[in-house]
LUMBA-838179 format. One record per atom (N, C-alpha, C): residue number from 1; residue in one letter; atom name; x, y, z. Coordinates in steps of 0.2 Angstrom, whole numbers. Atoms other than C-alpha are relative to their C-alpha. Example, Ala and Ser with C-alpha at 12.3 -4.5 7.8 and 13.67 -1.06 7.14 Angstrom:
- 1:a:N:4:-6:0
- 1:a:CA:62:-22:39
- 1:a:C:4:6:0
- 2:s:N:-4:-6:-1
- 2:s:CA:68:-5:36
- 2:s:C:-4:5:3
//
This chain:
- 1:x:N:7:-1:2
- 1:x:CA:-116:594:584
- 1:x:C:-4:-7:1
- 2:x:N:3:8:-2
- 2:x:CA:-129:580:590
- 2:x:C:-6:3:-5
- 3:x:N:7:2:2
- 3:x:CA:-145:575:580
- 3:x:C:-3:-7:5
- 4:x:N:4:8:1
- 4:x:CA:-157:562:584
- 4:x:C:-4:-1:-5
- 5:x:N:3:4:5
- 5:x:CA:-167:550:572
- 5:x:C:-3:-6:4
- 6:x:N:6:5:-2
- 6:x:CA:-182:539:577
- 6:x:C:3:-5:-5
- 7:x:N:0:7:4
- 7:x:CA:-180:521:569
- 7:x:C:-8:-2:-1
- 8:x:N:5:0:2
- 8:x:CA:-196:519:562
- 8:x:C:0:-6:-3
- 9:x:N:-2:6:4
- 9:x:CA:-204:504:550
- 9:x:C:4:-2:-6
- 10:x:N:-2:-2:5
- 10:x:CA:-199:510:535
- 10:x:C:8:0:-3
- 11:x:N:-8:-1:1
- 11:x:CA:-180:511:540
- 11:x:C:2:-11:2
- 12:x:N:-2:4:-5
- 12:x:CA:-183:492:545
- 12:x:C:3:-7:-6
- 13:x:N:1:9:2
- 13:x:CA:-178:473:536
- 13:x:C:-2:-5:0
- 14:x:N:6:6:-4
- 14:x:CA:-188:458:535
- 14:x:C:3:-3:4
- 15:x:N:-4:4:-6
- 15:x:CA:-177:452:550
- 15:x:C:-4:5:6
- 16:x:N:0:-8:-6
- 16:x:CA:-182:470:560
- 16:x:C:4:0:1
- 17:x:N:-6:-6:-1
- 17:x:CA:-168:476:560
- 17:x:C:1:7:-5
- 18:x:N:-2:-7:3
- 18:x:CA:-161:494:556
- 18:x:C:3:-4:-9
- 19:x:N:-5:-1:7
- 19:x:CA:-154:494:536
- 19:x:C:6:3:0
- 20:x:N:-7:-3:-2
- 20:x:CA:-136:497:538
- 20:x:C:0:6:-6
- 21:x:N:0:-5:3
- 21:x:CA:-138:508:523
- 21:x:C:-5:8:1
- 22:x:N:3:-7:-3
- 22:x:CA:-151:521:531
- 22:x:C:6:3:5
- 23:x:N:-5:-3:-5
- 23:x:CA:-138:522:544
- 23:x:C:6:4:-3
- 24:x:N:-3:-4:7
- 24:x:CA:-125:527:531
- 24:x:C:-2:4:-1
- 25:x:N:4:-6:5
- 25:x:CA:-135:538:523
- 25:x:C:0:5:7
- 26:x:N:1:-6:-6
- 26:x:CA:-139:548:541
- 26:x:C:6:3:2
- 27:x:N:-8:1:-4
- 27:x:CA:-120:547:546
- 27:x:C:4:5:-5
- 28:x:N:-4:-2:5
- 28:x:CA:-115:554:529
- 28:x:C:-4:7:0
- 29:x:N:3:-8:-1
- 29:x:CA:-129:569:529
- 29:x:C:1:4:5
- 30:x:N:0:-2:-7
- 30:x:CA:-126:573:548
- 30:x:C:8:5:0
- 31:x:N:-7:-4:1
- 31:x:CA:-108:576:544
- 31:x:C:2:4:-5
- 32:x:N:0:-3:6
- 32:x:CA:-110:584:529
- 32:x:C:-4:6:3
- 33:x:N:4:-5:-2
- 33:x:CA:-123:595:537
- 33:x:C:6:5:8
- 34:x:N:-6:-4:-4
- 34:x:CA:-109:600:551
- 34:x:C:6:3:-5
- 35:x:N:-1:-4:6
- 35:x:CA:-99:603:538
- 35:x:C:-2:6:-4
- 36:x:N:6:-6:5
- 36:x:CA:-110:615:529
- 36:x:C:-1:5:5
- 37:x:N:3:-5:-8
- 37:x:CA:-113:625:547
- 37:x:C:7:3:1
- 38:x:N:-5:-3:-1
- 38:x:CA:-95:627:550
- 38:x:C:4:2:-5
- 39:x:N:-2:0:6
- 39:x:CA:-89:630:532
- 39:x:C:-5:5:-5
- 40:x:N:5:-3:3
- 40:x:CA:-104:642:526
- 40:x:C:2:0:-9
- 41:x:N:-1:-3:8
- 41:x:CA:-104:646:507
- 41:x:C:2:-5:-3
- 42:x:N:-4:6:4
- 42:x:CA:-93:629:504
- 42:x:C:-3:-5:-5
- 43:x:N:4:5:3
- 43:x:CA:-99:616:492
- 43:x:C:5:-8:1
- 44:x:N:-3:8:-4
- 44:x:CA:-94:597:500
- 44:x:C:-1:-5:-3
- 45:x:N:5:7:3
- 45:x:CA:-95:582:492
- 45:x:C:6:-7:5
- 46:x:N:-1:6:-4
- 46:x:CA:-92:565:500
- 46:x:C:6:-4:-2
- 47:x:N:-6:5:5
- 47:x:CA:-76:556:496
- 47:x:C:3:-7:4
- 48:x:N:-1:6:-5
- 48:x:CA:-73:542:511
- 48:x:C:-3:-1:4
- 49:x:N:0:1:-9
- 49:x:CA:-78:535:527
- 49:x:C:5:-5:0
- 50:x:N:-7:6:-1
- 50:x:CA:-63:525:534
- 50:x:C:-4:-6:3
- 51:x:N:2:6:-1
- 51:x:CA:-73:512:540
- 51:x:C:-8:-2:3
- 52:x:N:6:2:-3
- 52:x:CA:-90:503:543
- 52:x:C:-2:-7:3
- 53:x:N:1:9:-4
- 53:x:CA:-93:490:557
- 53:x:C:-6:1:4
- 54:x:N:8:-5:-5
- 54:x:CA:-110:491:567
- 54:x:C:1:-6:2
- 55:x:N:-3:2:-6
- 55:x:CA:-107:486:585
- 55:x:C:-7:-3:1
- 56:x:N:5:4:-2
- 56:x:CA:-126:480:586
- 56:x:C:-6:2:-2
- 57:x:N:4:0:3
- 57:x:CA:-142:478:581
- 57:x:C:-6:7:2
- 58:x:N:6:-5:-1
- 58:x:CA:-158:492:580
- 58:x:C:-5:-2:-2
- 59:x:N:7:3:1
- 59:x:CA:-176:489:582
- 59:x:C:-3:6:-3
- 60:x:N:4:-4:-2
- 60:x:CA:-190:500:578
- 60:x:C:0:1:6
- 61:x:N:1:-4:-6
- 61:x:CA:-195:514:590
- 61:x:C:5:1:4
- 62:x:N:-8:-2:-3
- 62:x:CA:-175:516:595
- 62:x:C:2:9:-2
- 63:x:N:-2:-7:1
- 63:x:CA:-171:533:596
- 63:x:C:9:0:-2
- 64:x:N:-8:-3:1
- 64:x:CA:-152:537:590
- 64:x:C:1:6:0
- 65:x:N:-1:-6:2
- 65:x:CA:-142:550:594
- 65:x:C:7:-1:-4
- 66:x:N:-6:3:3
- 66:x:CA:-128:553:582
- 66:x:C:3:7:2
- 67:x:N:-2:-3:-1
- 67:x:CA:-114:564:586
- 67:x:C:6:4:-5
- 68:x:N:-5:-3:4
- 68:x:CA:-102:575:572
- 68:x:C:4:6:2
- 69:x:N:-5:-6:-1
- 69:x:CA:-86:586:575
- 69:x:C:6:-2:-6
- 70:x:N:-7:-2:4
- 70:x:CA:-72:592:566
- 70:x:C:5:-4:3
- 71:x:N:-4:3:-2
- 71:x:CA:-59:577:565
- 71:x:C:7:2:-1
- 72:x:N:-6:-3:5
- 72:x:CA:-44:585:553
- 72:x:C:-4:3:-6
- 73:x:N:1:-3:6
- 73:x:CA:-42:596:540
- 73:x:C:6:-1:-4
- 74:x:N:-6:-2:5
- 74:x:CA:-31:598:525
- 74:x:C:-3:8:-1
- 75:x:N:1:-4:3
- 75:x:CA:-31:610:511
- 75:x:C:-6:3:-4
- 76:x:N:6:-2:4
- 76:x:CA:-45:606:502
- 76:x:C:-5:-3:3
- 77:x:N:4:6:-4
- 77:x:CA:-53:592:513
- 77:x:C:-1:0:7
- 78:x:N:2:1:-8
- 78:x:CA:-60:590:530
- 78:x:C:-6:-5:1
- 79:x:N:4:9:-2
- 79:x:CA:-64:573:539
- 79:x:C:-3:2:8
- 80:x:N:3:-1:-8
- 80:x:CA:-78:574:553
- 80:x:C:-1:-9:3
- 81:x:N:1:5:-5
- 81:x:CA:-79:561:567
- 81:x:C:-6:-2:1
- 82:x:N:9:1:0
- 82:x:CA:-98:554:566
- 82:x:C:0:-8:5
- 83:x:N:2:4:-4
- 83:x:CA:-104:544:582
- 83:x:C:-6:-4:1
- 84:x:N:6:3:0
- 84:x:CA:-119:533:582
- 84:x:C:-1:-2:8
- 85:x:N:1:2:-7
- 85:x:CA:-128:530:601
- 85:x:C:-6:-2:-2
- 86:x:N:4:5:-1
- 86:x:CA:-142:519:603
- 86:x:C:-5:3:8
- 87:x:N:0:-3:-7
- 87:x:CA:-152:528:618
- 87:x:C:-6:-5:3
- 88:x:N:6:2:-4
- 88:x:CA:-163:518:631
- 88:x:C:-4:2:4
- 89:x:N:3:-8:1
- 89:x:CA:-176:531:632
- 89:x:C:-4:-6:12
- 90:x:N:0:5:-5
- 90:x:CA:-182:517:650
- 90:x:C:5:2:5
- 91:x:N:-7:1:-5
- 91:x:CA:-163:520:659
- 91:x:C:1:8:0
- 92:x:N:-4:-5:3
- 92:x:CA:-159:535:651
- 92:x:C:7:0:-2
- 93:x:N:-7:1:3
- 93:x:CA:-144:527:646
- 93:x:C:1:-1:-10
- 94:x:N:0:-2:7
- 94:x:CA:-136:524:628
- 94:x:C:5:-4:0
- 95:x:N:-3:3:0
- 95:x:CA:-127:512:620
- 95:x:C:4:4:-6
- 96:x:N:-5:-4:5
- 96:x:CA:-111:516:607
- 96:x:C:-4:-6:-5
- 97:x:N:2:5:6
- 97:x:CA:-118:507:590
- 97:x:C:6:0:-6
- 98:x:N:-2:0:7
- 98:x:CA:-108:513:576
- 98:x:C:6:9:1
- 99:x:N:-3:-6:3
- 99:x:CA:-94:526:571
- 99:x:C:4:1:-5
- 100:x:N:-6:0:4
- 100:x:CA:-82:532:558
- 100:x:C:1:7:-1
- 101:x:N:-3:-8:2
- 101:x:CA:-75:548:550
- 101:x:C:1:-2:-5
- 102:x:N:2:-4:6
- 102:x:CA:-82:556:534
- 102:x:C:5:4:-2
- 103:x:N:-3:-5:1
- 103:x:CA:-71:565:523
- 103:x:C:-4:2:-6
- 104:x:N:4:-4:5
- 104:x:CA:-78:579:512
- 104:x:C:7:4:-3
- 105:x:N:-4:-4:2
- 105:x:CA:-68:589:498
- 105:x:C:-5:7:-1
- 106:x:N:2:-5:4
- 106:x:CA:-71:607:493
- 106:x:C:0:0:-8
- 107:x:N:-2:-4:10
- 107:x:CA:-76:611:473
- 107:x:C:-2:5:1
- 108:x:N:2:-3:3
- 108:x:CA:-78:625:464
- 108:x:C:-5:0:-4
- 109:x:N:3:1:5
- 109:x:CA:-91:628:451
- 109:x:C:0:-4:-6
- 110:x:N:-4:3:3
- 110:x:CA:-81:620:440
- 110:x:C:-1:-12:-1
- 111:x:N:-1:9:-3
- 111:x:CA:-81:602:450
- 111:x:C:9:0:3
- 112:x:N:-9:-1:0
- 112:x:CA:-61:607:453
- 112:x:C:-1:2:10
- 113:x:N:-2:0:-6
- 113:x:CA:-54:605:471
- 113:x:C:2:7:4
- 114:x:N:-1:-5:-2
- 114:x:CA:-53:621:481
- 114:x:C:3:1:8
- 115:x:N:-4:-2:-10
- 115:x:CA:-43:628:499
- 115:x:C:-6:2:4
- 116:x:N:7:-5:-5
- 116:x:CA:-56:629:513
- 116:x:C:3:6:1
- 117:x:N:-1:-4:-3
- 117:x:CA:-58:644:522
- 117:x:C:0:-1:7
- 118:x:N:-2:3:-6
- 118:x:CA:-56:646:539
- 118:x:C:-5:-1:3
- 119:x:N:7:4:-4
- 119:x:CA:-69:635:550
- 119:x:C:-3:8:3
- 120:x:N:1:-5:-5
- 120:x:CA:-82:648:558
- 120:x:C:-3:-3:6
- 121:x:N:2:1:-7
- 121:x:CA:-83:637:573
- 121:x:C:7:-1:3
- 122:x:N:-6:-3:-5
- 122:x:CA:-65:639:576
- 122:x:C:5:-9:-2
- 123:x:N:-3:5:1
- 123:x:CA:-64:618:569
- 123:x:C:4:-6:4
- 124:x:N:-1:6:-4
- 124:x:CA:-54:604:576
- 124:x:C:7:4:5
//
C-alpha cells in the first residue's frame, strides 16, 4: 500500500527540519491502516518497531511517499514493512529516508490477545 504526505510548516523544527516524531506517528498509522484493510473486523494496537534511524533530512513542501506490506505473521501478531521515500517532485526521482517494521497485536474486547484470521489480501 503506498500513501503520500506533504511536509508542511507545522510538521517542521526551529532548524526546518521534519520532526522525527511526525514521521513515527505517519509510519505507525500507515501501517496500522494496512493492517486494518487486510485484517477487517480486527482491533490492532502497536507493540514495536525494530528500529529507528533517519537516513536524511526533510524540508517543507517535500512530498513523501511511504510504503506498507505485510512482513511476518504469527498467531496473534503481524509485523508490516513501512518504507519512507523522499520524492523530487523536479527529476521525478525519490530518495530512501527512513524504514522499519511495525508490529501490531490482536485484542479482544476484553484487552486479551487473540489468533488473527486469515489476511484478505492473501498477506505476506
Amino acid at each position: 500500500m503506498d500513501t503520500f504526505k506533504l511536509v508542511r510548516p507545522e510538521h517542521l523544527n526551529h532548524y526546518g527540519y521534519l520532526f522525527g516524531g511526525f514521521l513515527l506517528k505517519w509510519v505507525d498509522e500507515i501501517a496500522w491502516i494496512a493492517a486494518s484493510r487486510d485484517y477487517p473486523g480486527c482491533r490492532f494496537v502497536t507493540v514495536a518497531m525494530n528500529s529507528v534511524e533517519f537516513h536524511r533530512g526533510v524540508h517543507q513542501g517535500d512530498v513523501l511517499r511511504f510504503n506498507a506490506r505485510e512482513h511476518e505473521r504469527g498467531r496473534t501478531s503481524v509485523q508490516y514493512a513501512v518504507s519512507a521515500f523522499c520524492d523530487d517532485l523536479d527529476s521525478g526521482g525519490e530518495e530512501a529516508i527512513f524504514s522499519t517494521c511495525v508490529t501490531f497485536v490482536r485484542l479482544d474486547d476484553a484487552g486479551q490477545k487473540i489468533p488473527l484470521p486469515p489476511a484478505r489480501s492473501g498477506g505476506a
